[in-house]
LOTIPA-89255 format. One record per atom (N, C-alpha, C, O): residue in one letter; x, y, z. Coordinates in Angstrom, 1 decimal. Example, Ala and Ser with C-alpha at 12.3 -4.5 7.8 and 13.67 -1.06 7.14 Angstrom:
# residues 2
['A', [13.2, -5.7, 7.8]],
['A', [12.3, -4.5, 7.8]],
['A', [13.2, -3.3, 7.8]],
['A', [14.2, -3.3, 8.5]],
['S', [12.8, -2.2, 7.1]],
['S', [13.7, -1.1, 7.1]],
['S', [12.9, 0.0, 7.9]],
['S', [13.4, 1.1, 8.0]],
//
This chain:
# residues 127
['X', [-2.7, -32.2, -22.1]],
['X', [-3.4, -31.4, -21.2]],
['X', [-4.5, -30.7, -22.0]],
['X', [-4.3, -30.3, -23.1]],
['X', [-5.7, -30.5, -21.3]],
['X', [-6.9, -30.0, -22.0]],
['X', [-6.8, -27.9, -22.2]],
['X', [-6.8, -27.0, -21.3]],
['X', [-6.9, -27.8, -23.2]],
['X', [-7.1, -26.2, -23.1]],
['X', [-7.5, -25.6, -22.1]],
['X', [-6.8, -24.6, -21.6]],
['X', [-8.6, -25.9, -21.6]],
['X', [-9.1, -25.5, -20.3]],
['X', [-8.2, -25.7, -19.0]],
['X', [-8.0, -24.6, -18.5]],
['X', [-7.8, -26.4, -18.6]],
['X', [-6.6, -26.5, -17.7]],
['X', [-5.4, -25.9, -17.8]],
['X', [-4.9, -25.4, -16.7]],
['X', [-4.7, -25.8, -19.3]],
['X', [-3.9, -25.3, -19.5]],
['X', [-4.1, -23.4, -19.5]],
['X', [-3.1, -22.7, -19.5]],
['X', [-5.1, -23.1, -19.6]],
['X', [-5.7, -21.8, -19.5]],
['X', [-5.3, -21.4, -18.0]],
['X', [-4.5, -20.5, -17.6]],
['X', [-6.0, -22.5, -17.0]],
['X', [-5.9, -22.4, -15.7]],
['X', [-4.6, -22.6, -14.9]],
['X', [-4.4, -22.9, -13.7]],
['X', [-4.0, -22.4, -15.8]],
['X', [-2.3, -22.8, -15.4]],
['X', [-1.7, -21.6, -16.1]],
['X', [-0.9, -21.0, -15.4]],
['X', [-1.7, -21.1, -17.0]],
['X', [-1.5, -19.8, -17.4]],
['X', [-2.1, -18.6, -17.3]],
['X', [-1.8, -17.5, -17.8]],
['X', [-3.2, -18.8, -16.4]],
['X', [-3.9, -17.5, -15.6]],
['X', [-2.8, -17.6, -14.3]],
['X', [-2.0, -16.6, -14.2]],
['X', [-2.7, -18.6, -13.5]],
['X', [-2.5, -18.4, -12.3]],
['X', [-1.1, -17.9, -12.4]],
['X', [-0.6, -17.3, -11.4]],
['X', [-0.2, -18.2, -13.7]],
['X', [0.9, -17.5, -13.7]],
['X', [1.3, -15.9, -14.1]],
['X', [2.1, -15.0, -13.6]],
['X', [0.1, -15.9, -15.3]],
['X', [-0.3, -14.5, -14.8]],
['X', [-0.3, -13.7, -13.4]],
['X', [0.2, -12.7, -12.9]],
['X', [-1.1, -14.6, -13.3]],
['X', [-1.6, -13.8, -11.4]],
['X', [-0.5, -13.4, -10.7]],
['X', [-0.3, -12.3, -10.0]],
['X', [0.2, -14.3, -11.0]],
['X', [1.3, -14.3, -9.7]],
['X', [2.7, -12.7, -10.9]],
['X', [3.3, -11.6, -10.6]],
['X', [2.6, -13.4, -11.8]],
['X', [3.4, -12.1, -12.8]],
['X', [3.2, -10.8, -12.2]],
['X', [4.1, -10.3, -11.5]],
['X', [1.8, -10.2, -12.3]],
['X', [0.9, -9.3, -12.3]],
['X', [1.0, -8.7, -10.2]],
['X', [1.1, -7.6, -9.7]],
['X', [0.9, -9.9, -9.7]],
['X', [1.3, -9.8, -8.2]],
['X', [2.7, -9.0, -7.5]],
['X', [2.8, -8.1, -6.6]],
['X', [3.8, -10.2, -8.8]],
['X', [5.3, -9.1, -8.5]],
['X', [5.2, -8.3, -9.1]],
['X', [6.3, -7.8, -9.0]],
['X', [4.5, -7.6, -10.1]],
['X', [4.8, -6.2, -10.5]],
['X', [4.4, -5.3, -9.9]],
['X', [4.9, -4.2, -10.0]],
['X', [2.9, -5.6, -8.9]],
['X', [2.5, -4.4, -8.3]],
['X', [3.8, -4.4, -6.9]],
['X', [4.0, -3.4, -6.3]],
['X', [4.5, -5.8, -6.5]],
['X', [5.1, -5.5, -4.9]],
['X', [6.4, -4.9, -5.8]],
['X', [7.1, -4.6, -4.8]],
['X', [7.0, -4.6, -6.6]],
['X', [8.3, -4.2, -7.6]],
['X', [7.8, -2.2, -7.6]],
['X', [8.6, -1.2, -7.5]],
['X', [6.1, -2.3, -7.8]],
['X', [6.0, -0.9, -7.8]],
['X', [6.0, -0.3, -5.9]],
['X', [6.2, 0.8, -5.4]],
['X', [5.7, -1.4, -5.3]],
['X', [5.5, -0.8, -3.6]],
['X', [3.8, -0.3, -3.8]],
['X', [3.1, 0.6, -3.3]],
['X', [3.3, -1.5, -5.2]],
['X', [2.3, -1.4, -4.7]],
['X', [1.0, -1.6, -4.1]],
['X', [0.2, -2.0, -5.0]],
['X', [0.4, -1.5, -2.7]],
['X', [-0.3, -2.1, -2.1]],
['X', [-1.7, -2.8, -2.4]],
['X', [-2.0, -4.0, -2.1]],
['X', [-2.6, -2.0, -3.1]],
['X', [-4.1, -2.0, -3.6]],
['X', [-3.7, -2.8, -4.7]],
['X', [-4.3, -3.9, -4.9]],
['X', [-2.6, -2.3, -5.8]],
['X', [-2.3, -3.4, -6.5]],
['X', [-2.0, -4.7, -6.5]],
['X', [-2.1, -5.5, -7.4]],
['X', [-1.6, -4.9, -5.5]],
['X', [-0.9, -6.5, -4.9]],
['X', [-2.4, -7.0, -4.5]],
['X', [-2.9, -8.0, -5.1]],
['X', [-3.1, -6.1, -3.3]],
['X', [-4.4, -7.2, -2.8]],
['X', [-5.3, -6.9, -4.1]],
['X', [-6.4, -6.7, -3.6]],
['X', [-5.5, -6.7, -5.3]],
['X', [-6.4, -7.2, -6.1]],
['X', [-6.0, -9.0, -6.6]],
['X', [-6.7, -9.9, -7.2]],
['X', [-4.9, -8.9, -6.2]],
['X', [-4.8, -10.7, -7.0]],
['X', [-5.2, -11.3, -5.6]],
['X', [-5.5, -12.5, -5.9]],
['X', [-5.3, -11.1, -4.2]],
['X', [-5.3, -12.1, -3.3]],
['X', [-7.0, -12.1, -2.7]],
['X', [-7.7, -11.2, -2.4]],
['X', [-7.3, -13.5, -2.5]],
['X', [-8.5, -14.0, -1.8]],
['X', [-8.3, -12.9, -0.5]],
['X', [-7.3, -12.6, 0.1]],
['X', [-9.7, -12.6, -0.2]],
['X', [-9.9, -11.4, 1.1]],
['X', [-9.8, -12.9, 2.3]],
['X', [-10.2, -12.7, 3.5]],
['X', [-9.5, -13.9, 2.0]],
['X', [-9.2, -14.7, 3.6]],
['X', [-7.8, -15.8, 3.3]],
['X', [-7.5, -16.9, 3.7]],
['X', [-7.3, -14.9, 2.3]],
['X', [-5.5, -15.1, 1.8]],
['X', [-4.8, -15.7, 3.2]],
['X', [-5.3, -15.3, 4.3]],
['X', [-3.6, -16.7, 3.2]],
['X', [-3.0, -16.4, 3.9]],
['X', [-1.6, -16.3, 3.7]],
['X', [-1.4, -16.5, 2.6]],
['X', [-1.0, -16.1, 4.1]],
['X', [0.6, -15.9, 4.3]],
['X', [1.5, -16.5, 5.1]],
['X', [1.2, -16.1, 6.2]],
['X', [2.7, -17.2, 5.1]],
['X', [3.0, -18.5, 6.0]],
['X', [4.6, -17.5, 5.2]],
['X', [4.9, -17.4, 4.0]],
['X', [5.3, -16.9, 6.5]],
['X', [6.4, -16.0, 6.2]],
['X', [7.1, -16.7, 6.8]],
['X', [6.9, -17.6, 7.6]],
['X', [8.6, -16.3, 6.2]],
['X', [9.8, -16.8, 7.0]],
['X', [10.0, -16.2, 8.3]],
['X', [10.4, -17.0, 9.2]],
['X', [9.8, -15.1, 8.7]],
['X', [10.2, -14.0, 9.4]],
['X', [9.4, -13.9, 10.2]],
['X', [8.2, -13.7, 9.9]],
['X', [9.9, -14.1, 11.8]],
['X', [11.3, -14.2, 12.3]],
['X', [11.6, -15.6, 12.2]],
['X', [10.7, -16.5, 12.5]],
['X', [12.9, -15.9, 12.0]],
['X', [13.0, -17.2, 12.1]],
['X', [12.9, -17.5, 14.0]],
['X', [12.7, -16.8, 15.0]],
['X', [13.0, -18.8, 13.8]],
['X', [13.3, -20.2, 12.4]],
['X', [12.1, -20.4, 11.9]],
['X', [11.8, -20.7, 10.8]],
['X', [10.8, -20.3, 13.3]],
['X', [9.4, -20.5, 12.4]],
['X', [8.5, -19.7, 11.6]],
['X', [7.7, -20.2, 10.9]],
['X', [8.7, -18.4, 11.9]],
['X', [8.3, -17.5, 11.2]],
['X', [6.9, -17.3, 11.3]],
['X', [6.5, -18.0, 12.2]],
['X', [5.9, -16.7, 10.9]],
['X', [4.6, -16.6, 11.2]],
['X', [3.6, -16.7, 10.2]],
['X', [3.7, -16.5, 9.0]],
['X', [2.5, -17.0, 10.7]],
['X', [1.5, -16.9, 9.8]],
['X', [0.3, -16.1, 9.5]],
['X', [-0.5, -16.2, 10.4]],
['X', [0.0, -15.4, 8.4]],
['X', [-1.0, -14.4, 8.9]],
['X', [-2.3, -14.6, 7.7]],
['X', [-2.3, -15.3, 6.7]],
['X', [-3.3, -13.7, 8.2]],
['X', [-4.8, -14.4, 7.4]],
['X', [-5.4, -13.1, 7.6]],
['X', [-5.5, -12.3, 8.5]],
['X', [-5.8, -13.2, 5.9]],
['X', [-6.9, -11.8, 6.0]],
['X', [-6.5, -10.9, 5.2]],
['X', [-5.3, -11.0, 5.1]],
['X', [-7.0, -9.9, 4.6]],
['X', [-6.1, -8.9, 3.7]],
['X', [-5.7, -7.7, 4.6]],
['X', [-4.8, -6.9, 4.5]],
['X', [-6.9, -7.6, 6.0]],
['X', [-6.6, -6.4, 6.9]],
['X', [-4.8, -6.5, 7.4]],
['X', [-3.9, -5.7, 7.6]],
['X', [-4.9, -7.5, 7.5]],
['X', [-3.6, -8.2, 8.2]],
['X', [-2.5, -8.3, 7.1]],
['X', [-1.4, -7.9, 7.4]],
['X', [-2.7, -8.6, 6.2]],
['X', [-1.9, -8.8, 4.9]],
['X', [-1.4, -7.0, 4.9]],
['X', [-0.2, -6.8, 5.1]],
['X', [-2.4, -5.9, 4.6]],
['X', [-1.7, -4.8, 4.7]],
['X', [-1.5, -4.3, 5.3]],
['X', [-1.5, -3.1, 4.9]],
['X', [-1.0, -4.3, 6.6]],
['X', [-0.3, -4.4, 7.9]],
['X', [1.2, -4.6, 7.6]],
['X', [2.1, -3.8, 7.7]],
['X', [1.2, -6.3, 7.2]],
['X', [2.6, -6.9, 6.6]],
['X', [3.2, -5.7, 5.5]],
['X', [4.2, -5.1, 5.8]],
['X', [2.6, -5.7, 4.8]],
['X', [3.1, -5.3, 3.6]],
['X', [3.5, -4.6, 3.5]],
['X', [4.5, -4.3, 2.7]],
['X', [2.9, -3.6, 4.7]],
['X', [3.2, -1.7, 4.8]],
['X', [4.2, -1.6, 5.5]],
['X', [5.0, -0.6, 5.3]],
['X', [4.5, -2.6, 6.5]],
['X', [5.8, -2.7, 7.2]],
['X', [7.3, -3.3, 6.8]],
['X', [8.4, -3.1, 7.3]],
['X', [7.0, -4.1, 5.9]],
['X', [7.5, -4.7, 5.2]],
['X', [8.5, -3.9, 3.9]],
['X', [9.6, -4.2, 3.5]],
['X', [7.5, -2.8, 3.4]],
['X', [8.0, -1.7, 2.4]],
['X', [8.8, -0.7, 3.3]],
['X', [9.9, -0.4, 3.0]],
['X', [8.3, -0.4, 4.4]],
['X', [9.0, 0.8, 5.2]],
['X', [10.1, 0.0, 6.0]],
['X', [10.8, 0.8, 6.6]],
['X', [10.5, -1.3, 6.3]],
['X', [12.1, -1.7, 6.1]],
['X', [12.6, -2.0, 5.1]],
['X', [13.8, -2.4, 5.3]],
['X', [12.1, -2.0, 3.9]],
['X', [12.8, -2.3, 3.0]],
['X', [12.3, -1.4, 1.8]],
['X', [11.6, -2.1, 1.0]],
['X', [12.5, -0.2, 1.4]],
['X', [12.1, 1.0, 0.8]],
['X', [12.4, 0.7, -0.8]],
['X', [11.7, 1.0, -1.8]],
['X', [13.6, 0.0, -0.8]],
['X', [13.7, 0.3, -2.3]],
['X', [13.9, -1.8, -2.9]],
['X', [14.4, -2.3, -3.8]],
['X', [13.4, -2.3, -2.1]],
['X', [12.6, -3.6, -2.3]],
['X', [12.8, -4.0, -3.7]],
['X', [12.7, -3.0, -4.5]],
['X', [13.1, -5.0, -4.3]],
['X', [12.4, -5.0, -5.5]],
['X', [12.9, -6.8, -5.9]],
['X', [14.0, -7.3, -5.9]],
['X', [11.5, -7.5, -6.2]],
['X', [12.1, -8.7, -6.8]],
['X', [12.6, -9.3, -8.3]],
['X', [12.1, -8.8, -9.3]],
['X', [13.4, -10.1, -8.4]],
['X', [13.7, -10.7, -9.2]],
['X', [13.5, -12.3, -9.7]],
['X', [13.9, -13.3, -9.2]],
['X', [12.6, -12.1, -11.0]],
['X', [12.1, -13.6, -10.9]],
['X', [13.4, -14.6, -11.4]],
['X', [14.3, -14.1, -12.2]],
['X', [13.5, -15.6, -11.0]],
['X', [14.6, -16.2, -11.5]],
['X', [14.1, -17.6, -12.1]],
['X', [14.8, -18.5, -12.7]],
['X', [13.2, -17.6, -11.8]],
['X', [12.2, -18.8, -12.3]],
['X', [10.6, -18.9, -11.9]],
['X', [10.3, -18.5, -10.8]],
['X', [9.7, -19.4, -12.7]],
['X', [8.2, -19.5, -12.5]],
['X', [7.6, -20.4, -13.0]],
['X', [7.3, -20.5, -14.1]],
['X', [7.2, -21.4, -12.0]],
['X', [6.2, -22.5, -13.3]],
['X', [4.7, -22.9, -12.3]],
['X', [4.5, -22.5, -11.1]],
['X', [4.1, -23.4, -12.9]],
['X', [2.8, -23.8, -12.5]],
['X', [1.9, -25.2, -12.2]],
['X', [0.8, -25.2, -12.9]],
['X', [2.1, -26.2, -11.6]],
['X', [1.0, -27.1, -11.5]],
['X', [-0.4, -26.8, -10.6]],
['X', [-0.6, -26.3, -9.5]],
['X', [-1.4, -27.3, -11.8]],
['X', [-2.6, -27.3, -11.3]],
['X', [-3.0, -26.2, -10.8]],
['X', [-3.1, -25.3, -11.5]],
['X', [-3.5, -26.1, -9.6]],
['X', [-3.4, -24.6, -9.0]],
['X', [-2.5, -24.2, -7.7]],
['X', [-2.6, -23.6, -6.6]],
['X', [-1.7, -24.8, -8.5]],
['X', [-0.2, -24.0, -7.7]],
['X', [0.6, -23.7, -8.4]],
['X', [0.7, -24.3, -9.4]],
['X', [1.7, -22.3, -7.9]],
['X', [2.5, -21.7, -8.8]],
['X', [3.7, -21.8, -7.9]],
['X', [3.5, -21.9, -6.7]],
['X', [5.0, -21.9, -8.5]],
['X', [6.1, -22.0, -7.5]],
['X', [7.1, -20.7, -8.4]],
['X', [7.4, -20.7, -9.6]],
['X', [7.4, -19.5, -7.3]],
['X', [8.3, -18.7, -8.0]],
['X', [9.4, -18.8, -7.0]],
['X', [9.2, -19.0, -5.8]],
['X', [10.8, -18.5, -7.6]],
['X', [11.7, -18.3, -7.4]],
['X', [12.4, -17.3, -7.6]],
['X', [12.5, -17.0, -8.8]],
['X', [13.2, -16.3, -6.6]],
['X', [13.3, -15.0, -6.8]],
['X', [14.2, -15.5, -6.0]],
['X', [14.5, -16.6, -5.4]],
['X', [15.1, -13.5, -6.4]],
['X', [16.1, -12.8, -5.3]],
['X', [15.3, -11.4, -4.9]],
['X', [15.2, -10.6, -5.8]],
['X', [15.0, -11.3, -4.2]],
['X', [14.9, -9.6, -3.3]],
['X', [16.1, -9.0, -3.2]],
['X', [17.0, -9.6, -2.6]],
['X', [16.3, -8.0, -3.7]],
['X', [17.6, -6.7, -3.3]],
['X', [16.9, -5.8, -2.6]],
['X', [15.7, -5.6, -2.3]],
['X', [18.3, -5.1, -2.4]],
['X', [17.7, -3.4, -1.2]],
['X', [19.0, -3.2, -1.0]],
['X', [20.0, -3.8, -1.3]],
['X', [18.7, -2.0, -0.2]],
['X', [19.9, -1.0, 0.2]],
['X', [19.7, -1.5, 1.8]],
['X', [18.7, -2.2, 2.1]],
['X', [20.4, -1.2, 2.6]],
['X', [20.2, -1.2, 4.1]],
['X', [20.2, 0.0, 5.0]],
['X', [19.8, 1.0, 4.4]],
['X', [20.3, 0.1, 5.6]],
['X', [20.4, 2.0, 6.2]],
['X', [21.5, 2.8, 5.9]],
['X', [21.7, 4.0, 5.6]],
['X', [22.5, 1.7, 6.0]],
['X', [23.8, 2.1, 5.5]],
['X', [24.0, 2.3, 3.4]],
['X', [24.9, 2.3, 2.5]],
['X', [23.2, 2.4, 3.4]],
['X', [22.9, 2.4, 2.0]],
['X', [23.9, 0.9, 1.0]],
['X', [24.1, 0.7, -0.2]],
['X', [24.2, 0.3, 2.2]],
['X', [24.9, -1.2, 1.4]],
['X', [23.7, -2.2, 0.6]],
['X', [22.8, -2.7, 1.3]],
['X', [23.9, -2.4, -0.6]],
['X', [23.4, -3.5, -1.1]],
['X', [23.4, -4.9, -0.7]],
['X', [24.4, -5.7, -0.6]],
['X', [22.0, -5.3, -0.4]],
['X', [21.5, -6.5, 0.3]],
['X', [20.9, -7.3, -0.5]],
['X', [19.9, -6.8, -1.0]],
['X', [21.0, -8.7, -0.8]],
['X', [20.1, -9.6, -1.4]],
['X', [19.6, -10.7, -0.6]],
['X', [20.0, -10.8, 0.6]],
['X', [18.9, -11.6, -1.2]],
['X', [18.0, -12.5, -0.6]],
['X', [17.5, -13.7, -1.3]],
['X', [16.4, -13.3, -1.7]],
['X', [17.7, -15.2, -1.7]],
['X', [17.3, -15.4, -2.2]],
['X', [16.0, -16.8, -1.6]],
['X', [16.1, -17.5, -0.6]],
['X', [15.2, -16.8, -2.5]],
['X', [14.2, -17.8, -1.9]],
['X', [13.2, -18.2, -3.0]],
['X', [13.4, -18.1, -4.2]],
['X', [12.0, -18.9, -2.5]],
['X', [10.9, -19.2, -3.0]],
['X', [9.9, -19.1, -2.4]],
['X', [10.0, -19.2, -1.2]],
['X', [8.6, -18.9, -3.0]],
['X', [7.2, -18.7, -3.0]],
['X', [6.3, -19.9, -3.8]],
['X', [6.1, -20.0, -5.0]],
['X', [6.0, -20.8, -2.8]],
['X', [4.5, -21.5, -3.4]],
['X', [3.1, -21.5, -3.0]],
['X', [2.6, -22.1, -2.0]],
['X', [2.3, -20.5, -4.3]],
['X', [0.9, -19.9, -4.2]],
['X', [0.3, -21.1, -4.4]],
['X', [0.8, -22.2, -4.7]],
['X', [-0.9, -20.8, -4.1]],
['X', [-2.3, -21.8, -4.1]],
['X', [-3.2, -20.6, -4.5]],
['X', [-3.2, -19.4, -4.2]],
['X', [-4.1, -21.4, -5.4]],
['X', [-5.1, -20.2, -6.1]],
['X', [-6.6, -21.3, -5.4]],
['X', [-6.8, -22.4, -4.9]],
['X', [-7.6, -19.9, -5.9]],
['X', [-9.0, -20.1, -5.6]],
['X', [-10.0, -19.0, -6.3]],
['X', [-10.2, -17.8, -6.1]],
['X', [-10.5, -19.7, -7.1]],
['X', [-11.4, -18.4, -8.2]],
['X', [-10.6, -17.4, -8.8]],
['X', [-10.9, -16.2, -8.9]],
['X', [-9.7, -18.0, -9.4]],
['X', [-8.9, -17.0, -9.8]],
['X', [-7.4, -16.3, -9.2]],
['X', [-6.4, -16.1, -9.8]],
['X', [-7.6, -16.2, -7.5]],
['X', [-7.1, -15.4, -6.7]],
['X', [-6.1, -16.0, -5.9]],
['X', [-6.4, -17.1, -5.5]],
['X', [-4.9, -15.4, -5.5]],
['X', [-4.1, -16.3, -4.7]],
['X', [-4.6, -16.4, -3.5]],
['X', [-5.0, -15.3, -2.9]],
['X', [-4.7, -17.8, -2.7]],
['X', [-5.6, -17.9, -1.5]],
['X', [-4.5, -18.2, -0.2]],
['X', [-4.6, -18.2, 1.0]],
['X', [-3.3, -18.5, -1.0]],
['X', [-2.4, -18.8, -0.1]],
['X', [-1.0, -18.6, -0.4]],
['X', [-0.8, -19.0, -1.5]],
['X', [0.0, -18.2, 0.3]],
['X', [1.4, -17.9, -0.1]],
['X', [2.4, -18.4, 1.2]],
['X', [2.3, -18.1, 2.4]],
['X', [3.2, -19.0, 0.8]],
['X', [3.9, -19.8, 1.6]],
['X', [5.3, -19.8, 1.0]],
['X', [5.6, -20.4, 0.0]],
['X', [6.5, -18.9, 1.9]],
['X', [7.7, -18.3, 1.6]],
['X', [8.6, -19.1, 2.0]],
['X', [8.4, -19.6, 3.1]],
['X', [10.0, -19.3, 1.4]],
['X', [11.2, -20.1, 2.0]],
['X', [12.0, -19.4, 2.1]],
['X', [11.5, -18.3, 1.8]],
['X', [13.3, -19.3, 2.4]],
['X', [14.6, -18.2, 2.0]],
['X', [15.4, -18.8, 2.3]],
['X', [15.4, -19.6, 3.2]],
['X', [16.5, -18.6, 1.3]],
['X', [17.6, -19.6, 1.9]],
['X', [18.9, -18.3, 2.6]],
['X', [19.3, -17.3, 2.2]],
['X', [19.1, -19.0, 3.7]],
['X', [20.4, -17.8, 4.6]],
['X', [20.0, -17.9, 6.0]],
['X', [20.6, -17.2, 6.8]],
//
């Protein structure tokens, strides 16, 4: 593999690093600096097909709603790798529930990059 590629395969893992640390902080401005302003998002939720959304206006919409059911949020990478300009992570999400019971979740995320930026995110969950 040429340096240059391989740069471009360890940026985009970056990216996506740098992406769960700002959603681990609940943080919003932080998270849309890694995504393309015409990003999309292809969620599980609601099942079974779940929805798709475009745009960062719309993205922080998701996000904000997303933190306020789930307050104490936080992911866990369980694996990360990268082809070309796509990144595939593997995580568990925890949380508390209203009842303050511990809740997990476990799934995957495969990004698509563009100039740097994630242009696309496309979520699985298994449950």
């Amino acid at each position: 593999m040429s340096p240059a590629r391989m740069e471009k395969l360890e940026s985009a893992l970056r990216t996506v690093l740098a992406y769960n640390e700002a959603y681990n902080r609940q943080d919003v401005p932080g998270m849309l600096q890694h995504l393309s302003e015409d990003c999309i998002f292809d969620e599980p939720d609601p099942p079974p097909q779940g929805r798709r959304l475009q745009g960062q206006e719309a993205l922080v919409i998701f996000i904000q709603d997303h933190f306020a059911r789930y307050p104490q949020a936080h992911l866990h990478i369980e694996e990360a790798y990268g082809m070309g300009l796509h990144c595939v992570l593997r995580w568990q999400r925890e949380w508390q529930d209203a009842a303050g019971v511990k809740q997990h979740l476990r799934g995957v995320d495969i990004f698509k990059f563009k100039d740097g930026l994630i242009c696309e995110k496309f979520s699985y969950v298994k449950g």
